[in-house]
C-alpha positions in Angstrom: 68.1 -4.0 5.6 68.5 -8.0 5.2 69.4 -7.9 8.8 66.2 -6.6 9.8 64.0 -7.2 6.9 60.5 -6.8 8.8 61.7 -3.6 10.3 63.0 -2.7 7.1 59.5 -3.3 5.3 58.0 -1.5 7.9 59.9 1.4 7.2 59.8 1.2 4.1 56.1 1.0 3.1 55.4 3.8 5.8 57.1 5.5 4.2 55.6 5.8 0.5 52.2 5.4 1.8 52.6 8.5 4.1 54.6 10.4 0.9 51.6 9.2 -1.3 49.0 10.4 0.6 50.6 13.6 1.0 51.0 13.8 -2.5 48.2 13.3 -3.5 46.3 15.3 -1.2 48.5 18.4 -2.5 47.9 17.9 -6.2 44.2 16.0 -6.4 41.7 17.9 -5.8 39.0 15.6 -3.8 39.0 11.6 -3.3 40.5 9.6 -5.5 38.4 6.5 -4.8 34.5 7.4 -4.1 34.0 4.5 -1.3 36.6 6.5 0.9 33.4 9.6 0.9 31.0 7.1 2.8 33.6 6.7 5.8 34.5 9.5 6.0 31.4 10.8 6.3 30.5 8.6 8.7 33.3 9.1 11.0 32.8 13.0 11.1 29.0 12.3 11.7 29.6 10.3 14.7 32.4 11.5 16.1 29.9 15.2 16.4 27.0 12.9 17.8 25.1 14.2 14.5 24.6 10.2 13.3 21.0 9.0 13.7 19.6 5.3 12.7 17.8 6.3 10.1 20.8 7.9 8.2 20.8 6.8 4.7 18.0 4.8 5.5 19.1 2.7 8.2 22.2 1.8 5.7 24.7 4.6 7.2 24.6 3.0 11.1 24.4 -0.7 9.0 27.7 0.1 7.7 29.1 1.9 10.6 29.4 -1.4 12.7 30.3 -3.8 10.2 33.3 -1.9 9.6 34.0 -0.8 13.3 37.4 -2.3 13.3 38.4 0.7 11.0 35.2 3.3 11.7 36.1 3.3 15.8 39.9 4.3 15.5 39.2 6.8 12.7 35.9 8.1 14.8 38.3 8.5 17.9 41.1 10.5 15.9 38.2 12.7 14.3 37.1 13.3 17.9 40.3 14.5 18.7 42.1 16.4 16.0 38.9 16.9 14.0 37.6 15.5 10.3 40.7 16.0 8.4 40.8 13.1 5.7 44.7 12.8 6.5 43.7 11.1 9.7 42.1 8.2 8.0 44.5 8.1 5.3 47.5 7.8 7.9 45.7 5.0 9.6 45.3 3.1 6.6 49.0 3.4 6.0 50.2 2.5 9.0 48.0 -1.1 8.8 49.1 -1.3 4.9 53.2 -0.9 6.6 51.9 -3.7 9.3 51.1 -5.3 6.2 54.6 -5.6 4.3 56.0 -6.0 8.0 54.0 -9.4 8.7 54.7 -10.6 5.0 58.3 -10.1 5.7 58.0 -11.5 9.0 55.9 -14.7 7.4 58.7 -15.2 4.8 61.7 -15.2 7.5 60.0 -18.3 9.2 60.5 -20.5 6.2 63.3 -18.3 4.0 66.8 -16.9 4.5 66.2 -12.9 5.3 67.3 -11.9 2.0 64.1 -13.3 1.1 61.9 -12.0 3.7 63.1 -8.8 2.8 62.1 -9.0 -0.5 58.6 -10.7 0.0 58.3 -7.2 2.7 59.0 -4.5 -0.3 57.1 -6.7 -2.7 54.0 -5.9 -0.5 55.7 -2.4 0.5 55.9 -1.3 -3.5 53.5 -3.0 -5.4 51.2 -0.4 -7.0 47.4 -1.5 -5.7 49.0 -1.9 -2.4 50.5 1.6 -2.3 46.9 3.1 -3.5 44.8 0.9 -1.1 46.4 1.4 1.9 47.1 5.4 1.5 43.5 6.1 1.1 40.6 6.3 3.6 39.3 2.6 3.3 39.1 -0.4 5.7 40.8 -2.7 2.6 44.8 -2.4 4.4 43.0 -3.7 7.8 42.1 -6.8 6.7 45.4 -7.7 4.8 46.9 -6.6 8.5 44.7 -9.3 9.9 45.3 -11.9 7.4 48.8 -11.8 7.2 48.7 -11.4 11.1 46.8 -15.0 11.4 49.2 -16.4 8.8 52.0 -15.4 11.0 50.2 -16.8 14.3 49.5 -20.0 12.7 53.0 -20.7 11.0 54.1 -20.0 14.8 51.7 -22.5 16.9 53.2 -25.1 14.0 56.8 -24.7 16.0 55.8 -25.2 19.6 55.0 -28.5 21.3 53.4 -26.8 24.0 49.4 -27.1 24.4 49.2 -23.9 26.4 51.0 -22.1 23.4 48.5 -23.8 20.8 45.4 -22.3 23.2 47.3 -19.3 23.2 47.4 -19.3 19.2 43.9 -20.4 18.8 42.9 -17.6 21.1 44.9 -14.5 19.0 43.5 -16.8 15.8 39.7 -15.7 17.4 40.3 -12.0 18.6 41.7 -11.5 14.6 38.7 -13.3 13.4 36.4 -11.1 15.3 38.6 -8.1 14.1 37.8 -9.5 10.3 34.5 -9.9 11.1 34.0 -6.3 11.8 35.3 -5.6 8.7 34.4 -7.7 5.9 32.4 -10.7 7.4 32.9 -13.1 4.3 36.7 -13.0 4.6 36.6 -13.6 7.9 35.0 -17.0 7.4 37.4 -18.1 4.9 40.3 -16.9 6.7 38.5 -18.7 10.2 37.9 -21.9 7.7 41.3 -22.1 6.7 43.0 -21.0 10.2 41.1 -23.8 12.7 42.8 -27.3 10.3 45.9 -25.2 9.9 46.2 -25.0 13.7 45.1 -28.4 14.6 46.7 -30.5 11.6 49.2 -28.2 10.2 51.5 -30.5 11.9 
């Protein structure tokens, strides 16, 4: 595992969250956060054509594309395999694994792996991580995309080359937009942080 600690966190927090949301699933009976009803509904709704604009008062297609970074890939698997909550829960994990796989990956930049692996399984077991990211809600996305930019930036900090810094400022924008379809005010603090990181992080 210290050999390959991102892989390992991957694994890893795959892992639970996919146990946990089985889990759950077999011995709760319903959600067990209320927010995950509203996309889910929404999802099934769309993904049958049945969503109109002036669902829930104009709020339902309001919220539909200000989350599409999670409502398109759960509307598409829906489409597919039909409105089983599973679906969402399983996308959620696999961005809250991305998530412990980044951290880890972060840590190994500036720490011996050791140490990246355990800054991977912190994010892998810690408790609210676990629940947040096995659940059907957009929150393990944006901790993907945050960590993500972290890693990007730390990267265009090693490289002399101007074409690589474009390069970084340009995966630095299509993760902002990415945020931005998911919780708009984090975006901007992540974009406010990201832009001096890249050009003075030096």
């Amino acid at each position: 595992m210290v050999g390959h600690p991102v892989l390992s966190s991957f694994v890893v927090a795959l892992s639970i969250r996919v146990a946990f949301a089985v889990v759950s699933g077999l011995l709760h009976d319903g959600l067990l956060i209320s927010d995950e009803g509203q996309y889910l509904l929404l999802a099934q709704m769309r993904a049958e054509g049945e969503i109109a604009p002036e669902f829930w008062s104009g709020y339902g297609q309001s919220l539909f594309d200000s989350t599409r970074t999670f409502m398109w890939p759960v509307t598409a698997l829906f489409w597919i395999f039909g409105p089983v909550r599973i679906i969402a829960q399983l996308v959620a994990a696999l961005f809250g694994a991305f998530t412990a796989a980044a951290a880890a990956s972060l840590a190994k930049r500036v720490l011996r792996p050791k140490f990246a692996l355990v800054a991977g399984l912190v994010v892998a077991l810690f408790p609210s991580q676990i629940l947040f990211s096995s659940v059907g809600l957009r929150e393990s996305l944006i901790w993907a995309g945050l960590a993500t930019m972290a890693v990007v930036v730390i990267d265009s900090q090693r490289s002399i080359s101007s074409g690589r810094i474009i390069l970084s400022m340009t995966y630095v924008g299509f993760l902002f937009l990415g945020l931005f379809w998911l919780r708009s005010q984090t975006a901007v603090c992540a974009l406010w942080c990201a832009c001096p990181a890249l050009v003075f992080g030096r």
